[in-house]
DRENLUMZA-545346 format. One record per residue (C-alpha): x, y, z. Coordinates in steps of 0.5 Angstrom, whole numbers. Layout:
<nodes>
> px:py:pz
> X:Y:Z
...
</nodes>
This chain:
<nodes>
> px:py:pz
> -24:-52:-57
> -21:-52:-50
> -21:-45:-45
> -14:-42:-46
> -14:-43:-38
> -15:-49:-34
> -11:-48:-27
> -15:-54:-24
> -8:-54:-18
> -4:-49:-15
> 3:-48:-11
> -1:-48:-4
> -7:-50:-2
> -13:-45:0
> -13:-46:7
> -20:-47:11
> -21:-47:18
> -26:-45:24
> -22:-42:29
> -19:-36:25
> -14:-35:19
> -8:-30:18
> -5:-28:11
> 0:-23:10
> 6:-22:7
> 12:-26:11
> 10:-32:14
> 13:-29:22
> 7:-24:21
> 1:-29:20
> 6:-34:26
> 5:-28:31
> -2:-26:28
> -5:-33:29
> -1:-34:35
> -5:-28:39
> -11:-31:36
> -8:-38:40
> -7:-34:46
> -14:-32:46
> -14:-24:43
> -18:-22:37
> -17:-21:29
> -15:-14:32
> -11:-16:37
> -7:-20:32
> -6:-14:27
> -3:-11:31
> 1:-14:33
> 3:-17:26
> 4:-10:24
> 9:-8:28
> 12:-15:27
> 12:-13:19
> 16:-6:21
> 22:-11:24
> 22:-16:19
> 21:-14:12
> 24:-6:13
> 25:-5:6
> 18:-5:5
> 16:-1:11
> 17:1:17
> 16:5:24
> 16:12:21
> 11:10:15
> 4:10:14
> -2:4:16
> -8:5:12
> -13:0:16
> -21:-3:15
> -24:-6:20
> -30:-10:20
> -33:-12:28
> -38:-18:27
> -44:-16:26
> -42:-10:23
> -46:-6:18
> -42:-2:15
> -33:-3:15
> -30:3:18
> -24:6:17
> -18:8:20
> -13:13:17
> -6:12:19
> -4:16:13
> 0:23:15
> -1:29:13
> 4:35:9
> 8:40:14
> 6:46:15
> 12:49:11
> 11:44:5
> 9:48:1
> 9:49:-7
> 12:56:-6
> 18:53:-3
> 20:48:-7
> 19:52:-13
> 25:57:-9
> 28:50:-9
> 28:49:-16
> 24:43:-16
> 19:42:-21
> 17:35:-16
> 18:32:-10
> 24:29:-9
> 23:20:-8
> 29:20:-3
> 31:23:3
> 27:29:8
> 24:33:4
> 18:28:2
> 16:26:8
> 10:27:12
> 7:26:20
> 9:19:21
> 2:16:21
> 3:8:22
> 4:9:30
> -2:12:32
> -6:8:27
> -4:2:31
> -5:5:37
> -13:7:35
> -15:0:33
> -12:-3:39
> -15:2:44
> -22:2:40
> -23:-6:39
> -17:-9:41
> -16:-13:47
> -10:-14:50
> -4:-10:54
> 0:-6:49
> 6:-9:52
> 3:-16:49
> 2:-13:42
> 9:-10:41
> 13:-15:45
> 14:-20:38
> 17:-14:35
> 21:-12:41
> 24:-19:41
> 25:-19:33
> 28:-12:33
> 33:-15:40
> 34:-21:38
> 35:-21:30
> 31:-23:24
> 33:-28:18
> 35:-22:12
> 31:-24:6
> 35:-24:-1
> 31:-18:-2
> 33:-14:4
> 42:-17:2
> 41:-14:-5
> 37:-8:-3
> 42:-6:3
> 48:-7:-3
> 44:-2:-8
> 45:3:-3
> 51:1:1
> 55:7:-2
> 49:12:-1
> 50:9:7
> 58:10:8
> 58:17:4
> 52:21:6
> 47:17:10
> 51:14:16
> 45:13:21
> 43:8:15
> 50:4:15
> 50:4:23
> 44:-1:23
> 44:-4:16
> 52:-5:15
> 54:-9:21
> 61:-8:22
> 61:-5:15
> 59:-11:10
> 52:-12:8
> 48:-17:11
> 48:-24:8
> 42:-27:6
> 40:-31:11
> 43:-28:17
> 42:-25:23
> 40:-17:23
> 38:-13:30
> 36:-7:31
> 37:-5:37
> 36:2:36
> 28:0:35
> 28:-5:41
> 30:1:44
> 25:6:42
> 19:1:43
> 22:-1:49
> 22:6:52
> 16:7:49
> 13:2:53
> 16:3:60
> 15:11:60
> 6:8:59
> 7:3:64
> 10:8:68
> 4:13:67
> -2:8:68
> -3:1:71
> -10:3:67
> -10:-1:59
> -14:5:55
> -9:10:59
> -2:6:57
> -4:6:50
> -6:14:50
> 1:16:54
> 5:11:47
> 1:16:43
> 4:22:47
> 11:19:48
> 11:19:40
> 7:26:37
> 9:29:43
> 14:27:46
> 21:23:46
> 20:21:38
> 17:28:37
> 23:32:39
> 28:27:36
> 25:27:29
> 25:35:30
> 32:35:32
> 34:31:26
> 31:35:21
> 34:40:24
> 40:39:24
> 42:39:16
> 41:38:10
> 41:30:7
> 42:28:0
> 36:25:-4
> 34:23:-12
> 34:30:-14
> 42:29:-13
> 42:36:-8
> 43:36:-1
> 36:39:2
> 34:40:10
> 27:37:11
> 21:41:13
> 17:36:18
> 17:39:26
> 15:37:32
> 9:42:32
> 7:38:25
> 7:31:29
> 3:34:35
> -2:37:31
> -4:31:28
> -7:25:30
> -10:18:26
> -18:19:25
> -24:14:24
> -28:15:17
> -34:11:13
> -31:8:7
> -33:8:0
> -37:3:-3
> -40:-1:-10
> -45:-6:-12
> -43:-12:-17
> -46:-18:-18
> -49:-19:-11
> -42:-16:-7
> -42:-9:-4
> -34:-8:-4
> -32:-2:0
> -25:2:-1
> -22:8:2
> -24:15:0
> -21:19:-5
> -15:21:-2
> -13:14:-3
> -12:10:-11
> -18:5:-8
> -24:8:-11
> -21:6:-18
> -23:-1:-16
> -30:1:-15
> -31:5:-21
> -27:-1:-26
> -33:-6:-23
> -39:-1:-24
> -36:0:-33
> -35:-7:-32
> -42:-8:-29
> -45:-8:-37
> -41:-14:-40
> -42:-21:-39
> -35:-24:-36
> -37:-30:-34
> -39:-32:-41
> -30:-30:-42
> -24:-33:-40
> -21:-30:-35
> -14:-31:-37
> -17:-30:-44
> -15:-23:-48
> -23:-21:-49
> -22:-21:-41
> -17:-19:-41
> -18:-12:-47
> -24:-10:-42
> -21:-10:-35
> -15:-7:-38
> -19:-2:-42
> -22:0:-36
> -18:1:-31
> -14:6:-36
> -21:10:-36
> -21:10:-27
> -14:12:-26
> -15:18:-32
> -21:20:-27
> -16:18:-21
> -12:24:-24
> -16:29:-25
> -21:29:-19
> -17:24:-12
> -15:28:-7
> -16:30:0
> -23:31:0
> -22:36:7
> -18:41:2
> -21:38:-6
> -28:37:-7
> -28:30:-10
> -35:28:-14
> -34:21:-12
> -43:20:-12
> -41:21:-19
> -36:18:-20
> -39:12:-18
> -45:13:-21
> -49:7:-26
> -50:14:-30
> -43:16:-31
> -40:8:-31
> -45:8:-36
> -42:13:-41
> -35:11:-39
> -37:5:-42
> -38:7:-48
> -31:9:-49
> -29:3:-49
> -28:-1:-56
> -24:-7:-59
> -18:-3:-60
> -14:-1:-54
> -13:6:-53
> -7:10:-52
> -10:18:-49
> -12:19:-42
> -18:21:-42
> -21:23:-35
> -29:24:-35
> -29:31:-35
> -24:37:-34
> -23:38:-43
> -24:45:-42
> -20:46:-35
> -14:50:-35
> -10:47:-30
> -12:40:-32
> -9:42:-39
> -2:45:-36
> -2:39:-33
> -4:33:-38
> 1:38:-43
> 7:36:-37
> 5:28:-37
> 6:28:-44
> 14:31:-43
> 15:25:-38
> 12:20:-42
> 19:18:-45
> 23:19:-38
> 24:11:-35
> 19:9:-30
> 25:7:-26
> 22:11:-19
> 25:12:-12
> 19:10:-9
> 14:5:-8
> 14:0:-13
> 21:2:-15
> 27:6:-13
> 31:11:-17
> 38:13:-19
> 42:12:-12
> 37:7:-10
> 37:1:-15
> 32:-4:-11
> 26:-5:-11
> 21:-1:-5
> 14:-3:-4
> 9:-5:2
> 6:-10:6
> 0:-13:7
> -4:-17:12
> -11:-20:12
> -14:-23:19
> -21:-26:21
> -21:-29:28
> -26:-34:31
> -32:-29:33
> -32:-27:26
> -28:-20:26
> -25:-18:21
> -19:-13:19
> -15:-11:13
> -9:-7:12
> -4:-5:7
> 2:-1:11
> 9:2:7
> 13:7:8
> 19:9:12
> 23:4:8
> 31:3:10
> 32:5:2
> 27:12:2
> 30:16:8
> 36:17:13
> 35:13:20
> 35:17:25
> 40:15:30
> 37:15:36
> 31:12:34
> 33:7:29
> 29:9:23
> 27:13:18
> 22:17:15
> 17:15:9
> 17:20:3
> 10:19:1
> 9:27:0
> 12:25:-7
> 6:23:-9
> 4:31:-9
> 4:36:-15
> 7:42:-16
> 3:44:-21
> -3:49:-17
> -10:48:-18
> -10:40:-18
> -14:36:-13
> -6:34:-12
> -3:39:-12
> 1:40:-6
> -1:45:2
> 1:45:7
> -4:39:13
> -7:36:6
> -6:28:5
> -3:25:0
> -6:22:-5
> -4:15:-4
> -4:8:-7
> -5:5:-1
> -11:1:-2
> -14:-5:2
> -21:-9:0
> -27:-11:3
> -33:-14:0
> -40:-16:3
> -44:-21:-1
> -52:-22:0
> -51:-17:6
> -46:-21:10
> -39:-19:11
> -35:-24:7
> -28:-23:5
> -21:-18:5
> -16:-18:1
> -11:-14:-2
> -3:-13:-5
> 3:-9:-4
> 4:-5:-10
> 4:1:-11
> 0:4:-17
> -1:-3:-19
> -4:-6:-13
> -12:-3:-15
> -10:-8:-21
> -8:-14:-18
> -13:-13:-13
> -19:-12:-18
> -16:-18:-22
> -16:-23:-16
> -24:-21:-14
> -26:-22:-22
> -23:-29:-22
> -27:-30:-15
> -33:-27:-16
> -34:-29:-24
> -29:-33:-25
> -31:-38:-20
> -24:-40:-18
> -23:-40:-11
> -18:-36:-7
> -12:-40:-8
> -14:-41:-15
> -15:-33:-17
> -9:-31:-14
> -4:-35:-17
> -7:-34:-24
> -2:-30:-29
> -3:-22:-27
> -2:-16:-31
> -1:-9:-30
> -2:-3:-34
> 3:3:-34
> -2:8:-39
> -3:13:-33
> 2:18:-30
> 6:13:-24
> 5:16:-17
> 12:15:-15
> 18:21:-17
> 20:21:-23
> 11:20:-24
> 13:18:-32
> 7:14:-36
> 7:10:-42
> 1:10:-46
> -1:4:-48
> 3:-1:-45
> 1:-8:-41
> 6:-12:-38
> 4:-19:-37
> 7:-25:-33
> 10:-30:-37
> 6:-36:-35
> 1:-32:-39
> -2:-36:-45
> 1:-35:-53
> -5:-33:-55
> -8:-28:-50
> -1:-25:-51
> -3:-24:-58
> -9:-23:-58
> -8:-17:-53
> -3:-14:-59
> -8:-15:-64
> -12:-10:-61
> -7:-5:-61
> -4:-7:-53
> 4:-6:-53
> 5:-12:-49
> 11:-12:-45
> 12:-20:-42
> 16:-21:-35
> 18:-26:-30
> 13:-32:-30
> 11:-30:-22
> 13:-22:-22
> 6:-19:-22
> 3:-18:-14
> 4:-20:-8
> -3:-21:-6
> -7:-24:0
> -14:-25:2
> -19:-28:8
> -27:-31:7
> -31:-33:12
> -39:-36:11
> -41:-37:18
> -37:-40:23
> -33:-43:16
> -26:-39:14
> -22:-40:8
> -15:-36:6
> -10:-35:1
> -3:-33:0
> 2:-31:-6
> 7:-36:-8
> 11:-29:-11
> 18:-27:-7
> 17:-33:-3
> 15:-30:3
> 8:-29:3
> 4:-34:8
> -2:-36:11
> -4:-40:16
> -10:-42:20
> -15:-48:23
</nodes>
């Protein structure tokens, strides 16, 4: 009987090449990417560059006043580094406060749920620290996308009309930029920022002013955002009054210009795994990345390449255990500056082992962390899951957005290996046109990523003051037989540790190429409490792409899966790089038909 699986062609070729390659999520950013790589700049250098550039053209994915979690992989390296851009909670952000509120969660929208802005200063360390370029020749492709227009994509048009009425009614900073004489933009127009053209050319000038030194510039844009000009205006608008958001009230934020000058992107050692032959290296726990980690160490102990990777054995496994990681993402992920995370443990062969045998032929409908049964505050809290349970998964953050915001929110991701053998990953979000009120005299919002915060006390997530959230951001690097060897990752929200672990399967077991493991039908799991307001879950389901074949559908609900079957293309929008020697090779996903890479 023939395999249920037999991809043998895809939508685009995996690309290959000896001078460099770019994979990102709109095909202006790879452009701008290989275009540095052209001119003779770095893998670092071009994904900073493509960074910024993502702010201007894919705005309602991400933006300036959001975050940039980054992995970097010099040549040679022994060990990835990464690069924290994710921000932290004010100092007023507390659980007391939003109790006197009446709010049982962070709102989705609006100023309450936002952090430091982490993107800035993130891009600013990896272009002082391995970059080569002048900080005018990383900015200046933005500079000239945010002066001179982008083409809006039919998914910035439908979002901006979901929101149009929340813009003209109450968010009028919003319908300045984003309903030019009024109207939504078109599909295919010409939309310009020239408030952000005007920050970023501001920021320039007053660093070029300061020093005709490259390191010195570079810091002085660092001041002018944390402790300057942007600072106080981001003070001055929290300041000023009170913004609607998803809770359906009017609220004044809690960010100040003392939060953002306390605050700075720092450098730390990923978490990393063994699986057959690959060490794959994640960001810590106060990240989701880690659950990739430990569905590979349960996995470890099955014979995959024996399966159909688009068969319902395969499928039953990975799923199964990507309910046992995520159940232990609730129980223990937080920031480890505030929570001890036994993350030795937890990526333990012992532990994988005992998680494993949790695992049977029927599809399991209990979140079940490894520890904490006897836990009063886990107790209180998995008690509050079970009333969410039932509520839509309809969220106001990343990957959707709630009652007054009907368009769907995400990420953005690039993926860059440049002709010395660097390389670099990161997964930027936050600060969409649809999650918070521009600030006039800035041209953006800020992100909401303090939604992924409980106001439950006593959880590694819950909410205080300096503490990061618990993103879902989450990029990936593998080693293979020692030797950096591939970067990739998705948009996504909750789902991106999903597709990204199901794209590595493909690869590392799976014998498909990069193109080939991209484009297999994807899947995600809802079993677990979502990241994003209202943070509902829903036991027991799996929501497969239409391309997925009859009989793994039917198999998956032979084992007791409540299968929910999407559009044929809707599950990821993924990217990925590889390099052997001096021999590159990249992917890029065909989903929302803008995601490209490019390369010689």
């Amino acid at each position: 009987m023939a395999p249920v699986s037999n991809v043998n062609f895809t939508t685009r070729p995996e690309l290959q090449g000896t001078f460099g390659v770019a994979a990102s999520t709109h095909w202006t950013a790879s452009a701008v990417a290989m275009g540095i790589l052209e001119r003779g700049g770095n893998a670092f250098d071009a994904a900073v560059a493509a960074g910024f550039t993502l702010q201007i053209v894919e705005p309602h994915l991400n933006g300036p006043g959001g975050e940039a979690p980054i992995m970097v992989c010099p040549a040679g390296c022994e060990r990835p580094t990464v690069i924290c851009g994710q921000g932290v909670a004010p100092k007023a952000a507390t659980i007391q406060r939003f109790t006197e509120l009446g709010l049982e969660l962070v709102p989705g929208t609006g100023l309450l749920a936002a952090c430091v802005p982490g993107a800035f200063d993130a891009w600013m360390l990896l272009l002082r620290d391995y970059g080569t370029i002048s900080l005018g020749e990383a900015l200046e492709p933005a500079l000239h996308y945010a002066s001179n227009g982008i083409p809006v994509l039919p998914r910035i048009s439908d979002t901006i009309s979901s929101v149009a009425n929340l813009f003209n009614s109450h968010w009028a900073g919003s319908a300045a930029i984003y309903l030019p004489d009024g109207k939504v933009p078109a599909a295919g127009s010409l939309l310009r920022n020239e408030a952000v053209a005007r920050t970023y050319a501001r920021i320039l000038t007053e660093s070029e002013n300061a020093s005709a030194d490259r390191e010195r510039q570079i810091e002085a844009a660092r001041d002018c955002w944390y402790r300057g000009f942007v600072a106080a205006e981001i003070d001055q608008f929290f300041q000023s009054g009170k913004v609607l958001d998803t809770e359906g009230e009017p609220h004044r934020g809690l960010l100040t210009g003392d939060d953002l000058a306390a605050w700075s992107a720092s450098t730390e050692s990923p978490v990393s795994g063994n699986f057959r032959g690959f060490e794959v290296f994640k960001f810590g726990p106060w990240s989701q990345g880690p659950v990739m980690l430990q569905q590979l160490a349960i996995l470890q102990g099955y014979p995959l390449e024996e399966l159909d990777p688009a068969g319902p054995d395969f499928l039953h496994l990975v799923i199964e255990s990507s309910k046992l990681a995520f159940a232990d993402r609730e129980a223990f992920y937080g920031d480890p500056d505030f929570t001890e995370v036994p993350i030795e443990h937890l990526l333990s062969e012992d532990y994988a082992n005992q998680r494993r045998e949790l695992i049977t032929d029927i599809a399991s409908h209990e979140l079940q962390p490894g520890m904490m049964a006897d836990d009063r505050a886990w107790q209180r809290h998995l008690w509050a899951v079970n009333e969410r349970r039932d509520l839509s998964a309809v969220g106001a953050g990343e990957p959707t957005v709630g009652d007054i915001v009907a368009e769907r929110g995400d990420t953005v991701h690039l993926d860059i290996i440049d002709r010395h053998g660097n390389m670099v990953s990161a997964t930027p979000s936050g600060g969409w046109l649809q999650s918070s009120p521009v600030i006039p005299k800035l041209g953006f919002p800020l992100g909401t990523r303090a939604q992924m915060f409980w106001l439950e006390p006593g959880l590694p997530a819950s909410l205080e003051p300096g503490k990061r959230p618990r993103t879902t951001l989450s990029t990936s690097m593998a080693f293979r037989d020692g030797k950096p060897y591939m970067a990739w990752g998705t948009p996504g929200g909750d789902q991106q540790d999903q597709w990204s672990t199901q794209l590595f399967l493909r690869h590392a077991v799976g014998g498909k190429n990069l193109q080939e493991a991209l484009e297999t039908p994807n899947w995600h799991s809802d079993h677990f409490p979502a990241s994003f307001w209202p943070r509902a879950a829903r036991p027991g389901v799996v929501v497969v792409e239409g391309r997925t074949p009859s009989e793994t559908i039917e198999g998956l609900r032979a084992r007791g899966h409540v299968v929910e079957v999407g559009p044929p293309w809707s599950e990821g929008r993924l990217s990925a790089v590889s390099m052997v020697g001096g021999h590159f090779k990249a992917a890029s996903d065909p989903r929302s038909m803008q995601g490209y890479a490019v390369g010689r």
